[in-house]
VEXVEX-751767 format. One line per field, with one value per residue: residue number from 1; residue in three letters; x, z, y of N, C-alpha, C in turn. Coordinates in steps of 0.001 Angstrom, whole numbers. Each point is the difference from the previous one (the first is absolute). Example, Ala and Ser with C-alpha at 12.3 -4.5 7.8 and 13.67 -1.06 7.14 Angstrom:
BEGIN
seq: 1|2
type: ala|ser
neast: 13190|-350
nup: 7800|-720
nnorth: -5690|1050
caeast: -890|820
caup: 0|60
canorth: 1190|1190
ceast: 900|-770
cup: 0|730
cnorth: 1200|1090
//
This chain:
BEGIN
seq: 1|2|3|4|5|6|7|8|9|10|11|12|13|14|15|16|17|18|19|20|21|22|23|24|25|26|27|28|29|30|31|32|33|34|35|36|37|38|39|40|41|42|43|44|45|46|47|48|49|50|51|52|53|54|55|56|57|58|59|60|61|62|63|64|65|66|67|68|69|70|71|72|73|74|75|76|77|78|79|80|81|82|83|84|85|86|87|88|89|90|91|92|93|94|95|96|97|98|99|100|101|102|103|104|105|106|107|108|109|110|111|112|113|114|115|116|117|118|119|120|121|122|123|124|125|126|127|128|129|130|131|132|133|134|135|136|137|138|139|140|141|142|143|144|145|146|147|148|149|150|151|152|153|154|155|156|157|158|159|160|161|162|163|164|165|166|167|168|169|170|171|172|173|174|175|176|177|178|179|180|181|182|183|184|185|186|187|188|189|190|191|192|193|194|195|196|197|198|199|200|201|202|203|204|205|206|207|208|209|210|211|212|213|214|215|216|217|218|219|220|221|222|223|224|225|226|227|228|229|230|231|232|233|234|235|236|237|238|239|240|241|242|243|244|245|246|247|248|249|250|251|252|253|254|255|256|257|258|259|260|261|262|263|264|265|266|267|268|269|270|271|272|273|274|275|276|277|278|279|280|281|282|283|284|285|286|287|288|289|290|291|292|293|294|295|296|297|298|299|300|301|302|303|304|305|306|307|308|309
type: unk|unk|unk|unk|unk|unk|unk|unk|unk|unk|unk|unk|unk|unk|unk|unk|unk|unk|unk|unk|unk|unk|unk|unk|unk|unk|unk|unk|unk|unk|unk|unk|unk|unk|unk|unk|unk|unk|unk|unk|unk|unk|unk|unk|unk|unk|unk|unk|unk|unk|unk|unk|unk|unk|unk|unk|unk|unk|unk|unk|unk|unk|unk|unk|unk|unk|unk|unk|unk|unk|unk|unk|unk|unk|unk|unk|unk|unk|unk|unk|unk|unk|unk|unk|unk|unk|unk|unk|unk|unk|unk|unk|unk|unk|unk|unk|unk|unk|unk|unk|unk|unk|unk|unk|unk|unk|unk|unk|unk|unk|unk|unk|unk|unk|unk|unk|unk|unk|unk|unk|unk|unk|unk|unk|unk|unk|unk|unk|unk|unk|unk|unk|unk|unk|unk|unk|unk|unk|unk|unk|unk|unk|unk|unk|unk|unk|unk|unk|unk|unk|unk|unk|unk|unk|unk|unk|unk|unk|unk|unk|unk|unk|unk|unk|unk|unk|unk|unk|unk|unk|unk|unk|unk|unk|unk|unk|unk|unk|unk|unk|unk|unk|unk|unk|unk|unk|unk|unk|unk|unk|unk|unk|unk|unk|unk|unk|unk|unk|unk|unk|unk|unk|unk|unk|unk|unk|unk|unk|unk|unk|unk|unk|unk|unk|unk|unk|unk|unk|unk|unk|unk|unk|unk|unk|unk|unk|unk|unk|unk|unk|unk|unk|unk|unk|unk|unk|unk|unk|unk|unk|unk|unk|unk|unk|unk|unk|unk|unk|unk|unk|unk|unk|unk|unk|unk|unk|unk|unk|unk|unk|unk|unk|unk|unk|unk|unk|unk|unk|unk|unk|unk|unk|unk|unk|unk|unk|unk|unk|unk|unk|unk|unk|unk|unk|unk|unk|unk|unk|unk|unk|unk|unk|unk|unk|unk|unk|unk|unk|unk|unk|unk|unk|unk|unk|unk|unk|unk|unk|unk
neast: -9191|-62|-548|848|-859|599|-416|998|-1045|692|-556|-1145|344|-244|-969|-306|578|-748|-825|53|264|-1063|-945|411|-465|-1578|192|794|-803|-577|927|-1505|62|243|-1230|669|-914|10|-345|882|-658|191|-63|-949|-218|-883|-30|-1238|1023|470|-174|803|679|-126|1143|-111|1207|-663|224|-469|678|-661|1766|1056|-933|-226|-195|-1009|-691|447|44|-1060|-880|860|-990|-989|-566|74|-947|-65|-939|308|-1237|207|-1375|-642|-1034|-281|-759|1071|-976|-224|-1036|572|-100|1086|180|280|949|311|1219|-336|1598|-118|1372|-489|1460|-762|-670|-1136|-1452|-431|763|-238|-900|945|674|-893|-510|1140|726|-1463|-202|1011|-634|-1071|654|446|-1466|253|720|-1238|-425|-129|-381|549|325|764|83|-3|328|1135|108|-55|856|552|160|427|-165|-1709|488|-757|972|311|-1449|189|1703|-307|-1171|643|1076|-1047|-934|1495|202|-945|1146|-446|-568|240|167|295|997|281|1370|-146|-674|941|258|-1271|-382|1251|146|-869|-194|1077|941|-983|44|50|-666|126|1241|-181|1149|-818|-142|517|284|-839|-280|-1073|546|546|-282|995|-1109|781|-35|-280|229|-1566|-263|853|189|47|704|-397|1791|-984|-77|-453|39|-1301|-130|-701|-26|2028|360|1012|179|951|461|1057|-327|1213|-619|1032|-903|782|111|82|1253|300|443|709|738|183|-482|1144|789|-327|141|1289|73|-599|1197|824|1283|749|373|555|1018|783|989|385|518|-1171|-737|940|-267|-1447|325|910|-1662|640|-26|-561|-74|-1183|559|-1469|-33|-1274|1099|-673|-394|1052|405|-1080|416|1138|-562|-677|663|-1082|407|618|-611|-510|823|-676|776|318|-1099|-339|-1670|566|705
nup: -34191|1443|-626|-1315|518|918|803|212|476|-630|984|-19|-1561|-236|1173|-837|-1031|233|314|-994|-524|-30|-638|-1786|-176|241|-697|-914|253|-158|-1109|-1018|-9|-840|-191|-1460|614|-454|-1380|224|-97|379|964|1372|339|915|344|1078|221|-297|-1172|-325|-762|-716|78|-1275|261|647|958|-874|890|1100|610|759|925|-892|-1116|310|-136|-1015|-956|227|-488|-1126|438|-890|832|341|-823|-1238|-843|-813|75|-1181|438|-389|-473|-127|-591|214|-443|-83|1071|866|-1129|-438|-837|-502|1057|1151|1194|1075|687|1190|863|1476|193|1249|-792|869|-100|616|-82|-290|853|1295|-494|628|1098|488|-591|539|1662|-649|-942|799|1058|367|479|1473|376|142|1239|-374|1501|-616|754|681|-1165|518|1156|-328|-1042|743|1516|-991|790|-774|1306|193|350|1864|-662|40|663|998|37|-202|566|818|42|-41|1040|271|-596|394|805|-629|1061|-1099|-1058|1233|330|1821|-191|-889|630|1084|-773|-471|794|65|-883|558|1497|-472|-1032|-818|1070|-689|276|991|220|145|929|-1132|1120|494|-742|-690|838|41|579|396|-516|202|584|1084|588|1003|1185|-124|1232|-390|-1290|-640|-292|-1019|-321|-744|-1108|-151|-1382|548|-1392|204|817|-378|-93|832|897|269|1161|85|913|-850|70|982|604|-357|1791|895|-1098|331|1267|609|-547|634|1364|-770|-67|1481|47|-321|748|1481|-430|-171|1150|-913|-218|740|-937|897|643|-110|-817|-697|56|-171|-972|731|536|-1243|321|90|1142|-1173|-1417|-538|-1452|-1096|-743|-249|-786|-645|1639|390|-1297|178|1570|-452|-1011|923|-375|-141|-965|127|-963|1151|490|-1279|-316|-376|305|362|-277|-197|568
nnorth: 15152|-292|-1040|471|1050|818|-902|-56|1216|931|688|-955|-361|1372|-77|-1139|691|1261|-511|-392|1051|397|-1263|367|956|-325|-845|818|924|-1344|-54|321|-1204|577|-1007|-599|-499|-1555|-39|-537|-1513|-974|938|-379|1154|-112|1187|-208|1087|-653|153|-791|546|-1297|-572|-880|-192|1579|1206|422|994|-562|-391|1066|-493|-946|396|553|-1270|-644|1499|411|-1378|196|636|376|87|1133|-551|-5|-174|274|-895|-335|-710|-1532|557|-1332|-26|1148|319|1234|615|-1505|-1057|-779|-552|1373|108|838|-1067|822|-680|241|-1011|-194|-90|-504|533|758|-541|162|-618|-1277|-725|183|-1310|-221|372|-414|-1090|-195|303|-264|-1293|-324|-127|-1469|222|631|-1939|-774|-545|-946|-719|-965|-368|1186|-397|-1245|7|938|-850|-1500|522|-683|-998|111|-51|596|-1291|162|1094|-925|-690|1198|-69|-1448|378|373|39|-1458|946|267|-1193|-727|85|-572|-421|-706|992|240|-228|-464|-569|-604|-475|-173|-563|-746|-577|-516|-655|-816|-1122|-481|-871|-366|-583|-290|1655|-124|67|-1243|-149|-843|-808|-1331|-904|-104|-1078|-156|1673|-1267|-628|334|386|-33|-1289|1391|-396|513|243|-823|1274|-1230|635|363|354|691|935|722|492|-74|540|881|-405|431|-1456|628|-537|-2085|-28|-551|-495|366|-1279|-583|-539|-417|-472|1017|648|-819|422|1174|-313|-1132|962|911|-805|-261|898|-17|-710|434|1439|-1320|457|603|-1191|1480|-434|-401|1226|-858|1161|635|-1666|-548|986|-869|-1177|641|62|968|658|45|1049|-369|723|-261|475|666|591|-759|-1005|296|-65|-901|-392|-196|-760|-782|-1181|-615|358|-585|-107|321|-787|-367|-244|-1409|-432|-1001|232|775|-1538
caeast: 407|967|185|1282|829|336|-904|48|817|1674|196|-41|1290|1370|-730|649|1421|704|-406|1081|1630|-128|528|917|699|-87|75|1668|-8|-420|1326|-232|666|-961|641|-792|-300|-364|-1414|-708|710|-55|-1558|-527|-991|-1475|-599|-1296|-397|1112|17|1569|465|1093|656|614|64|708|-887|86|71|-1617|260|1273|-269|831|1378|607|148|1310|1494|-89|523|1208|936|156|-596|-1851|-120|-938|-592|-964|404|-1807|-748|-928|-1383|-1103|-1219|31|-379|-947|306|986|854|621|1019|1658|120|1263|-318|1427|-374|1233|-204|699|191|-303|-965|-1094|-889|-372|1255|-307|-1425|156|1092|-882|-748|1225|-411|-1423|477|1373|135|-1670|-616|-1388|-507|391|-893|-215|34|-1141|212|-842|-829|-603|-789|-1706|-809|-541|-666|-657|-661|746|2311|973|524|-273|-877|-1747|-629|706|-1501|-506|974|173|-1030|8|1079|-321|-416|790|1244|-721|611|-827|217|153|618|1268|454|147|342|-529|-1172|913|907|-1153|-1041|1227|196|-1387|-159|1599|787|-571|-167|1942|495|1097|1060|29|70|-665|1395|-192|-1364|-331|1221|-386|-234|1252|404|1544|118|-87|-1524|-11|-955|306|-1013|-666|-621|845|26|745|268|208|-554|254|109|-937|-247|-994|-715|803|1358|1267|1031|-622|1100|237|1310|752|44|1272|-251|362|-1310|-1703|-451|276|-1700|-1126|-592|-747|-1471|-283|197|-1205|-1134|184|-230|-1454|-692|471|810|1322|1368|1496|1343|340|328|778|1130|-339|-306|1414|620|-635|772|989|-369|27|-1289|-779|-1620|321|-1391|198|-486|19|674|-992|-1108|705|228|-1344|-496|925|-473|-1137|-1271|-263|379|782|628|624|855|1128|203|-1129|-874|262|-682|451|1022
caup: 889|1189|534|755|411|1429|1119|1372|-293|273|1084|655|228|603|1033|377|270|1741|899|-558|868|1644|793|-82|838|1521|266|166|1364|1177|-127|-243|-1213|-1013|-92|-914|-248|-1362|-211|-147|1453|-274|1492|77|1272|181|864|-936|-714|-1347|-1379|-673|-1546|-431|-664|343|1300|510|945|394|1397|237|1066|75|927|-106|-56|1033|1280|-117|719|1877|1036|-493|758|-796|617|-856|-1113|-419|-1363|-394|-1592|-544|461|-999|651|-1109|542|674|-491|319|-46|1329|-240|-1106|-472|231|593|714|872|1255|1051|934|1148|1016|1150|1263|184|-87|-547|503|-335|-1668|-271|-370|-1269|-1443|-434|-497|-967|-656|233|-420|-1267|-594|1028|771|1366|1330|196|1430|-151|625|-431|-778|781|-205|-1022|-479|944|-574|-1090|110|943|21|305|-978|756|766|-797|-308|-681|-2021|-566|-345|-381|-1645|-574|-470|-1277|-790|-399|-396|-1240|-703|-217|925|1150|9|-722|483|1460|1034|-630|-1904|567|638|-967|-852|1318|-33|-1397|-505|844|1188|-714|-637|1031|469|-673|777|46|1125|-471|722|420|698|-757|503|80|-1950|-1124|725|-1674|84|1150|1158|716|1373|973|452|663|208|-1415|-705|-1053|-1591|285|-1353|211|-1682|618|-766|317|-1129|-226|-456|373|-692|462|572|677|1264|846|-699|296|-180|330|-1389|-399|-120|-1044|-953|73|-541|-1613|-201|374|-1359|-1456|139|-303|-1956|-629|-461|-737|-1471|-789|-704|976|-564|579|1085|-206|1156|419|1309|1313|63|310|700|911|332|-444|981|906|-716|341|-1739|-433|-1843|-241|-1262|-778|-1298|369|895|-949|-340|1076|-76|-1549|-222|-1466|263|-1202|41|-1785|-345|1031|-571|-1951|-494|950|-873|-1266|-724|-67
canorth: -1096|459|-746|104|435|-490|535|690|1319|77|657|-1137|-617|1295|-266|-1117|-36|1067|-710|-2205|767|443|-1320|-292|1172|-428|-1220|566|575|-853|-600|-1293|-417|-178|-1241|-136|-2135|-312|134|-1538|-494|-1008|-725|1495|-79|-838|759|-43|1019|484|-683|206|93|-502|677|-1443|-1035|155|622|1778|99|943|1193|-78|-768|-992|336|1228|-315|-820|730|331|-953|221|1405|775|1202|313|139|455|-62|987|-992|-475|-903|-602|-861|-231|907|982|1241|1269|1143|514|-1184|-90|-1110|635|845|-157|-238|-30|-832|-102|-472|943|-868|-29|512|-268|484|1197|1203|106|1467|1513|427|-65|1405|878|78|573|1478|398|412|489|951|-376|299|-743|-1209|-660|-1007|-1076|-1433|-662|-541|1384|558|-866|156|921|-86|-969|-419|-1641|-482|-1049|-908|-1475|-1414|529|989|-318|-156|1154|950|-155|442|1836|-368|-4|693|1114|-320|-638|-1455|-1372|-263|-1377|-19|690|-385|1398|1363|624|1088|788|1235|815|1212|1179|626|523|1534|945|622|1816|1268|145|952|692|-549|-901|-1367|-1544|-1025|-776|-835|-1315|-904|-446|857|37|-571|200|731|-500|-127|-310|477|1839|-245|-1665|-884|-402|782|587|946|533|982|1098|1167|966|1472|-255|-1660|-865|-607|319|-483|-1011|-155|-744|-69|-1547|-926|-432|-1827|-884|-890|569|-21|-1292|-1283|920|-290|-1439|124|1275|-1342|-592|609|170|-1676|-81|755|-176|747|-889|237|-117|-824|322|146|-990|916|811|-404|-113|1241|811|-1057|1093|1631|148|1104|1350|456|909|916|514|1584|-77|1072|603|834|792|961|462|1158|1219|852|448|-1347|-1067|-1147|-447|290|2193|-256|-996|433|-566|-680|-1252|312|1183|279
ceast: 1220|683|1516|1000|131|-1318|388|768|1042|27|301|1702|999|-230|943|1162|863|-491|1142|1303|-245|-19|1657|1291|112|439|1578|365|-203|806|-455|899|-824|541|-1142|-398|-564|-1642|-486|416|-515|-1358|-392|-1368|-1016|-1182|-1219|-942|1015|422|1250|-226|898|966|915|-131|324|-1832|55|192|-1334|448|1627|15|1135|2156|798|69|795|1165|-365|1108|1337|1157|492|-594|-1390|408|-1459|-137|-812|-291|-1664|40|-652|-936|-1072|-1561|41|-523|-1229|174|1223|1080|565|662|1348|-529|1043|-274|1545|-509|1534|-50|1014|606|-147|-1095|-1213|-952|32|1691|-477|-997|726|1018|-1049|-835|1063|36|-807|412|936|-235|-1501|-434|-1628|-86|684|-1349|-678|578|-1172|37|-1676|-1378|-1279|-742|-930|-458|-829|-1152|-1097|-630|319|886|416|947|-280|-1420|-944|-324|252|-923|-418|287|-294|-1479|258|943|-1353|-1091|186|314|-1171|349|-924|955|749|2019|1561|340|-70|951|-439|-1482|472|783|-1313|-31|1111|-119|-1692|-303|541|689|-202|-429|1751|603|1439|984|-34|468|-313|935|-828|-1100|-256|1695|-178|439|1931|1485|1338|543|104|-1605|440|-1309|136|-1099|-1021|-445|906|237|1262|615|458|-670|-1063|-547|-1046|-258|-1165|-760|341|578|1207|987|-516|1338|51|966|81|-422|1234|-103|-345|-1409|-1369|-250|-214|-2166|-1237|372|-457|-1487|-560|-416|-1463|-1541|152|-754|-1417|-1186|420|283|1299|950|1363|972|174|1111|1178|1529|-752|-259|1156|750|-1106|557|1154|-24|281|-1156|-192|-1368|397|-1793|91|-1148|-122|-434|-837|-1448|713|-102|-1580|-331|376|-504|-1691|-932|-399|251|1575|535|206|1627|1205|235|-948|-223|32|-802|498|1721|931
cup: 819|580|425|1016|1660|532|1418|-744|296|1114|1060|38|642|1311|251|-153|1212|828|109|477|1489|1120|830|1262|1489|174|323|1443|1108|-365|-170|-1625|-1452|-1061|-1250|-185|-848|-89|-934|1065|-695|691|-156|1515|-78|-105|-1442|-702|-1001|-667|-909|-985|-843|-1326|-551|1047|975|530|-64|1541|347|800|252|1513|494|58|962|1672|277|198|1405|683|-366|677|-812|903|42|-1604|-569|-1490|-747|-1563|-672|294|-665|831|-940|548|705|-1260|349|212|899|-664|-1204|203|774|800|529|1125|755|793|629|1136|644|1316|1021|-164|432|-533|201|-257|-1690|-776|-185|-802|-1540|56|155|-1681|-1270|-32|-916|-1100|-793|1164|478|1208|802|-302|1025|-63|621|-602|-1159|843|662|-1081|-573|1458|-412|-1123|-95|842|677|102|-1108|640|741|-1478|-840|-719|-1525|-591|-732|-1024|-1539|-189|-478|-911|-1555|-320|-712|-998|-1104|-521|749|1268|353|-457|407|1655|425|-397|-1013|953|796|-1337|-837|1496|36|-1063|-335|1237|833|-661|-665|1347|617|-1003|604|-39|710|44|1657|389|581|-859|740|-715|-1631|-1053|279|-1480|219|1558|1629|1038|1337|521|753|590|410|-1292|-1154|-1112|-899|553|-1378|-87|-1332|418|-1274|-153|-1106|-304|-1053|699|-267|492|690|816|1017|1203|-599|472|-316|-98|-1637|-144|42|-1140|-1225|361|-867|-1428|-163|-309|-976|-1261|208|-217|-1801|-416|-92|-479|-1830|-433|-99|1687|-333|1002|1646|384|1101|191|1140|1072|841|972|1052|1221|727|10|1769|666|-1387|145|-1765|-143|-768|-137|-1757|-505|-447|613|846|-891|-326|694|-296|-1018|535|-368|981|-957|-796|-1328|127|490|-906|-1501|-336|867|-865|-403|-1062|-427|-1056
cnorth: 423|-1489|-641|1067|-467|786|928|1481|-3|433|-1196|-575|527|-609|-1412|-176|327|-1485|-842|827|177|-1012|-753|810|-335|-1493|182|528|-994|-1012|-1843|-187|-435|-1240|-338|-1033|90|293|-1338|-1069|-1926|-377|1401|-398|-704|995|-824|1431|530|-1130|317|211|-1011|865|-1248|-970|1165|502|1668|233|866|913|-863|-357|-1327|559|1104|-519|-1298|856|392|-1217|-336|770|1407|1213|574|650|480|127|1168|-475|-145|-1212|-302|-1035|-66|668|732|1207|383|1466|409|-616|263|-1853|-142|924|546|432|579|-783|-134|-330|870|-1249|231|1204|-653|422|1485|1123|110|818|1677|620|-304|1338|1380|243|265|1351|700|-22|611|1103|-459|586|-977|-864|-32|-1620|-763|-1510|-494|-328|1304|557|-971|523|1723|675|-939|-349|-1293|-209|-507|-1043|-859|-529|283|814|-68|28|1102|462|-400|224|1588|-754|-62|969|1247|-335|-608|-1810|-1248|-372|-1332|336|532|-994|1496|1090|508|995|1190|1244|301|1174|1249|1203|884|1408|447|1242|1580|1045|-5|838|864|-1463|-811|-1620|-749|-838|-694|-1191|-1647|-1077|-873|767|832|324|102|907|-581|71|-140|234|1081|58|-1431|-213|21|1363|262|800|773|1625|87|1580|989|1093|572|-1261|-749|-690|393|-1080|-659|-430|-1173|-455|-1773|-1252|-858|-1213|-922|-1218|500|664|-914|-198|1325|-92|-1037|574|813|-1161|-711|1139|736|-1414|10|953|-273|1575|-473|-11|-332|-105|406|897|-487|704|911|-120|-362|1554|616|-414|1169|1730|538|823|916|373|238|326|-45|1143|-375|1325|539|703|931|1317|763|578|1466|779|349|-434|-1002|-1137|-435|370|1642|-279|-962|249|-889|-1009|-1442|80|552|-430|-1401
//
């Protein structure tokens, strides 16, 4: 029986350690401030794709989001986290429970300055390939053939969604079909470095919505490689009430999928009112580290994996 020992070869860890310094290194050099928020919290987000951890009366943190962007609007500067994260049903071959997550904001940056302090970085500490880029919208027309932007084509879009996924047709809204069709026949041909920008205004979640060419749009990124997700970024949404309402509209769709809903977090919304011009990014470590080792599986990459832990 092996069953207690660590899963990820030692080589791997040697691997993640240089990395977690090497972050660290560059985040020093760009003279961000490294800032330890709590990993528990009284509230916690809406997003209808992440599920909390209780811990008492309190909230495991799913991400240092909240707190890092109260010191932004504080006047603490750009900052940044390099911390474990807790999300209920997060396991598999990409996933863990625990994880860990970087995430840092940049002042008066834009998207697009942000994007290239993020594949700086890749660059610096795993030695990713030079990115492309392309809008969201470019890669269903690419792969699908279909706008993710106009109306008429949602019909379609959630038939491939369900033919690809096997999910009944009845059983997902436009976006939930929009991220199956992504994930099913976009993403895995997103073997070279590339980050996606520009999303639909539904798929906006903490990120600013202008108009860019006469259509309402997301101004957010992420950033695929290997037909992983590594990194999900945005240019800050500052406005206190449009986020107040976009969680109203997050609380209203937890409600009618009877998933739990939790507390509000009425400091942060508070501190979004005072966020000034940013851009932030979270990056997650652990698949950053897999690229680097070679695995497609997440337990070669960690001592013990929460099965095992």
């Amino acid at each position: 029986m092996t069953h207690w020992k660590p899963t990820a070869p030692l080589a791997n860890l040697r691997k993640r350690a240089q990395i977690l310094h090497d972050i660290r290194c560059f985040m020093q050099r760009g003279r961000v401030l490294e800032i330890e928020s709590p990993m528990m919290s009284h509230s916690g987000g809406q997003d209808v794709n992440i599920e909390l951890i209780a811990a008492d009366d309190l909230w495991l943190a799913s991400s240092p989001e909240f707190p890092l962007k109260r010191a932004v609007a504080a006047g603490y500067g750009d900052v940044y986290s390099l911390q474990r994260v807790f999300r209920a049903g997060e396991s598999g071959r990409r996933h863990n429970t625990e994880f860990t997550m970087l995430e840092w904001y940049r002042i008066g940056y834009s998207l697009e300055q942000l994007m290239s302090e993020v594949e700086a970085l890749c660059q610096s500490v795993v030695e990713m390939p030079p990115a492309t880029v392309k809008s969201y919208r470019a890669l269903f027309l690419e792969y699908t053939g279909l706008d993710p932007f106009v109306e008429s084509d949602h019909g379609r879009l959630a038939e491939l969604g369900s033919n690809a996924s096997g999910i009944g047709i009845e059983q997902l809204d436009v976006d939930g079909w929009l991220d199956v069709v992504f994930s099913h026949l976009i993403e895995p041909n997103l073997t070279a470095p590339t980050f996606v920008y520009n999303f639909l205004p539904s798929q906006a979640a903490l990120s600013r919505i202008e108009v860019i060419d006469g259509i309402r749009t997301a101004r957010r990124f992420e950033l695929i490689w290997r037909g992983v997700e590594l990194a999900n970024g945005y240019h800050e949404l500052n406005d206190e009430q449009e986020q107040r309402r976009r969680f109203a509209v997050d609380r209203a769709r937890r409600s009618e999928r009877d998933q739990p809903l939790y507390p509000i977090d009425d400091r942060f919304l508070e501190a979004v009112g005072h966020l000034p011009d940013c851009a932030g990014v979270a990056i997650g470590v652990d698949r950053l580290v897999m690229l680097a080792c070679n695995t497609d599986t997440i337990d070669d990459v960690l001592l013990f994996p929460d099965r095992l832990s």
